[in-house]
N, C-alpha and C positions, 0 to 999 in steps of 0.2 A: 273834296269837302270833308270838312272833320266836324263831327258830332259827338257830345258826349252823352251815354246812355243816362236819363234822370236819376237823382240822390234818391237812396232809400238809408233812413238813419232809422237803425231797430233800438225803438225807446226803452222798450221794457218785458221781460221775461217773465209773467205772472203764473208761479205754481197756481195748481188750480184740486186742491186736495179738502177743503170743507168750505160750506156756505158763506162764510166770511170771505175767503178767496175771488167767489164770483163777483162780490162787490167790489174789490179792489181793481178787478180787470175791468169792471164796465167806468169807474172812476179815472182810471190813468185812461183809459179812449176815451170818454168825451173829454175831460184835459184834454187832452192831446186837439182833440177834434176843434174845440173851443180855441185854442193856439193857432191852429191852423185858417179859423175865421168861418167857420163853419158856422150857417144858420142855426136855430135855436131848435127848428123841429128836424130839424135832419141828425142834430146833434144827440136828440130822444130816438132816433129812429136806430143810431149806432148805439146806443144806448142799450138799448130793447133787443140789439140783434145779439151781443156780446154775452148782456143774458143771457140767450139761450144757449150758444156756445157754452159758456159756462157752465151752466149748469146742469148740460147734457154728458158733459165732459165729467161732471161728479157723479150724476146718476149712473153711467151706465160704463163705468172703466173706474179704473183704482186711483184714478188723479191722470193726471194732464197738464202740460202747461199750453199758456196762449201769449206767442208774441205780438204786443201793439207796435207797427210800426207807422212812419211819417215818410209817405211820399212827395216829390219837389219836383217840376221841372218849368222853369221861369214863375209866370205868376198863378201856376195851375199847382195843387195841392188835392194829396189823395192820402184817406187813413185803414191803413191794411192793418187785420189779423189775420194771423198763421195758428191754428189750434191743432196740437200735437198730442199723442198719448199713445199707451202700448196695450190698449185696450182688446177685446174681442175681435172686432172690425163690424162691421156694418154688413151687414148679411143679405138685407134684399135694400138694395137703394133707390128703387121705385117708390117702393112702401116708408121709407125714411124721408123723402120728399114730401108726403102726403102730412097737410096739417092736421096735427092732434093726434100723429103716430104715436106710440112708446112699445117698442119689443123690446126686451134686455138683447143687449150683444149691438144693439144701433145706437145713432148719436139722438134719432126719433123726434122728440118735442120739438117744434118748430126747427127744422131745418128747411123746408120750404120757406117759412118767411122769411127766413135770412137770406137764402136766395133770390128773391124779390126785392129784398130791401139791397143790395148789395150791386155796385156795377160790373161786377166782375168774382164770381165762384166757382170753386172749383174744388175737387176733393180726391187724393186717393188712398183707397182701403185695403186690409188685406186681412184674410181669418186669422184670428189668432196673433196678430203683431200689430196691430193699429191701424189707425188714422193718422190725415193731415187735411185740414181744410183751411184755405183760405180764401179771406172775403174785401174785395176791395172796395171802398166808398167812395166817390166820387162829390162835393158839393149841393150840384144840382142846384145854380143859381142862375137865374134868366141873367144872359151878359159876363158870365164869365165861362171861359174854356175850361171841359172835363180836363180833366191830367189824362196822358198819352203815354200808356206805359210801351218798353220796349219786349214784343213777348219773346225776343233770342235771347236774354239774359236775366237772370237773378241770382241773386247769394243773400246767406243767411249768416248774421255772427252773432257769437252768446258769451257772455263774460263769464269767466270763471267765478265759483260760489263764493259769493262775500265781494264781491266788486262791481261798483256801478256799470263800468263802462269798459268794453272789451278791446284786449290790444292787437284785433286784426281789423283790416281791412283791405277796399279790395273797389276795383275800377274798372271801369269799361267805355270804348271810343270806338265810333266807327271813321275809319278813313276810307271814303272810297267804298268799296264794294268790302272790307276787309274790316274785321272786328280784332280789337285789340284790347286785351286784360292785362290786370295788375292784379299780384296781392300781396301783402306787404302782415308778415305775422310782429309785430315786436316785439322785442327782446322783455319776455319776464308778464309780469301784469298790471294792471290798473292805469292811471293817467300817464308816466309816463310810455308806459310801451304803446298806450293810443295815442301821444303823441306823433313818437316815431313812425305808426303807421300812417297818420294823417298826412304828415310830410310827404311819404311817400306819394302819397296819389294825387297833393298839392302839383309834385315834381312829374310825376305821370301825366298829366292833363296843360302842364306849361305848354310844352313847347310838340313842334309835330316829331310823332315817331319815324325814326329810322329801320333800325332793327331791335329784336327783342335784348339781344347781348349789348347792344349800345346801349339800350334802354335802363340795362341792369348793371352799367357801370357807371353811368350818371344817377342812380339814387342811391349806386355805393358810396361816392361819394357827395351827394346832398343827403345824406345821414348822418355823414361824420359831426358829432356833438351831441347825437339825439343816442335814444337806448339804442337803437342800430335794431337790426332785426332781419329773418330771411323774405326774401324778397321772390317772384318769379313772374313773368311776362312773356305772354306767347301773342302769336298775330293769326286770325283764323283766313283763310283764303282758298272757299271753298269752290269758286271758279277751276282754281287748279288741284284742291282736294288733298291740301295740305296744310297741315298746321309745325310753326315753328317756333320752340319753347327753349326759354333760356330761366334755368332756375339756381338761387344762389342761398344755400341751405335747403330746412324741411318744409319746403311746399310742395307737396306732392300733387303731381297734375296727370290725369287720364285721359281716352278716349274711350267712349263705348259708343260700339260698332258692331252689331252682326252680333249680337248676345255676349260679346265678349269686351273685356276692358283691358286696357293696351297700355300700361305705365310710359309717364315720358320721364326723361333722364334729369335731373338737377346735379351741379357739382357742389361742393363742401363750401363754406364759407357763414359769415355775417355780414349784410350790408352794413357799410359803415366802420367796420373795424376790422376785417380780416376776407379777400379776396385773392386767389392764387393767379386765379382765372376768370373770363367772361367766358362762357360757350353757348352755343345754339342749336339747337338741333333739331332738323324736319321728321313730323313724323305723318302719317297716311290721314288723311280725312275723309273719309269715307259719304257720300250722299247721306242726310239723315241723322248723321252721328251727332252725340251731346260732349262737348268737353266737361270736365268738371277739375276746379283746383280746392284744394284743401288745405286749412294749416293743420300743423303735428297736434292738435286738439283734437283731432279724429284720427281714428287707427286704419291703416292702410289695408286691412285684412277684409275688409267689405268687397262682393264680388256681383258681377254684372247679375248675377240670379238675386243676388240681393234686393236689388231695386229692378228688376222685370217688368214692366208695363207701367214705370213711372217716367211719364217724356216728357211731364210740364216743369223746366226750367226752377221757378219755385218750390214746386211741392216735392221735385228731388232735393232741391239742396235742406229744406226738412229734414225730409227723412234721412237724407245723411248723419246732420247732425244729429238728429235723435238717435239713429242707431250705433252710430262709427265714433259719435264723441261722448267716449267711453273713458277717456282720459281725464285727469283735475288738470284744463287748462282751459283757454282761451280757444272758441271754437268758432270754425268759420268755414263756409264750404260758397262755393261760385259754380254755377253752371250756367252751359251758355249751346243754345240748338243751333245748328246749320239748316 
């Protein structure tokens, strides 16, 4: 049986640097929320929560941003933020939970209610280099099904400064007991390299996978016409405690395992315009372990003590991106738990 992991499409990237900012952040969610058919007091209740996000994010760190995103899977809809910053970190999170907190150095002011109001939070801190919280909202309408997120996968992508819409993306199917990723960076920026990438995971999701090098020679060529771009696909199968990645260009894919992060191989190329070769190669999956793929928007010098005690799926690929894409590009990071 073949499944594909629910669409998460990241709307919007809102700096979060003076009190104008907070209103723009709580304006594009409920948009968004309101698009998605969200009741009217649920729609105040994200409303309210975004708020405080916001404006905890200005009080108590130098700015922050907060991505709003749009969760999908058939008729089920869910609207996420992810709030990011390179603040103090939150110091006691007991006490930060506790309505009507404010210590400097915490996010404080209502973050309990946001956790109430929220179906799903989650946050992680750390002295001296930030946060990440994410909050996910659910409907909550008698007769219609919550959305059903997949908790082995999430990724993150953020358009380079001055463009709408970023040119990575990035996919995930389970076959069977075995999960299966794509990510596809395109060539350059703006609508057409998110073309090219959309392509890609259109062609990822057709038809049933084989292998990951077949996979990656069939969107070398259903690219040809588009900006083309690098491409990589691996198949996780943790039964036998291997994973097999076939990468064509800079998509750099890891393992962290046992405190340590284990590069896997890609060869040289552009899908679409220049392949010498298709290869594949097995690498150790270890019980536990997290993959993560990333496009060259982030710098591969980030190291498993980097992200230490971060194993929730989403709030790594965060913090990835905030700390690793360092780079002026198109930024995109996937990770996926066994």
């Amino acid at each position: 049986m073949t499944t594909c992991v629910p669409d998460a499409e990241d709307v919007a990237w809102v700096r979060v640097e003076e009190s104008a900012h907070v209103g723009r952040a709580r304006r594009v969610t409920t948009t968004l929320a309101e698009r998605l058919a969200f009741g009217d007091s649920r729609v105040a209740e994200i409303g309210l929560a975004v708020t405080e996000i916001g404006t905890n994010l200005l009080k108590h760190t130098d700015g922050g941003h907060l991505l709003v995103r749009a969760l999908r899977a058939d008729d089920r809809a869910a609207v996420e933020v992810v709030a990011v910053d390179r603040g103090p970190g939150i110091a006691d999170m007991g006490r930060a939970m506790l309505d009507g907190e404010s210590t400097t150095g915490t996010l404080g002011i209502g973050l309990g209610v946001v956790a109430r109001s929220a179906d799903h939070f989650d946050v992680s801190t750390h002295r001296e280099r930030g946060t990440v919280l994410t909050a996910r909202f659910h409907r909550r309408e008698r007769g219609i099904p919550d959305y059903a997120a997949d908790p082995a996968a999430a990724g993150v992508t953020r358009p380079i400064a001055d463009e709408e819409v970023c040119g990575d993306a990035y996919a995930v199917r389970r076959v069977g007991g075995r999960l299966w990723v794509m990510m596809c960076d395109g060539s350059g920026h703006g609508p057409l390299a998110a073309s090219a990438s959309r392509e890609a995971v259109r062609l990822f999701r057709a038809d049933e996978p084989t292998a990951p090098e077949a996979v990656v020679a069939k969107l070398h060529a259903g690219l040809r016409g588009t900006r083309g771009g690098a491409v990589a696909v691996a198949v996780l199968d943790p039964d036998r405690g291997v994973i097999r990645f076939a990468g064509l260009g800079n998509i750099a894919g890891a393992v962290l395992a046992d405190g340590r992060k284990r590069a896997m191989v890609s060869v040289p190329g552009i899908a679409g315009y220049q392949a010498r070769t298709f290869q594949a190669f097995d690498h150790d999956l270890p019980p536990g372990a997290l993959v993560v793929l990333h496009s060259d928007g982030l710098t591969e010098r980030w190291t498993a003590d980097d992200v230490a005690g971060v194993t929730t799926p989403l709030l790594l690929a965060a913090t990835l991106v905030r700390d690793a894409g360092v780079r002026k590009d198109d930024a995109s990071a996937l990770v996926v738990a066994t």
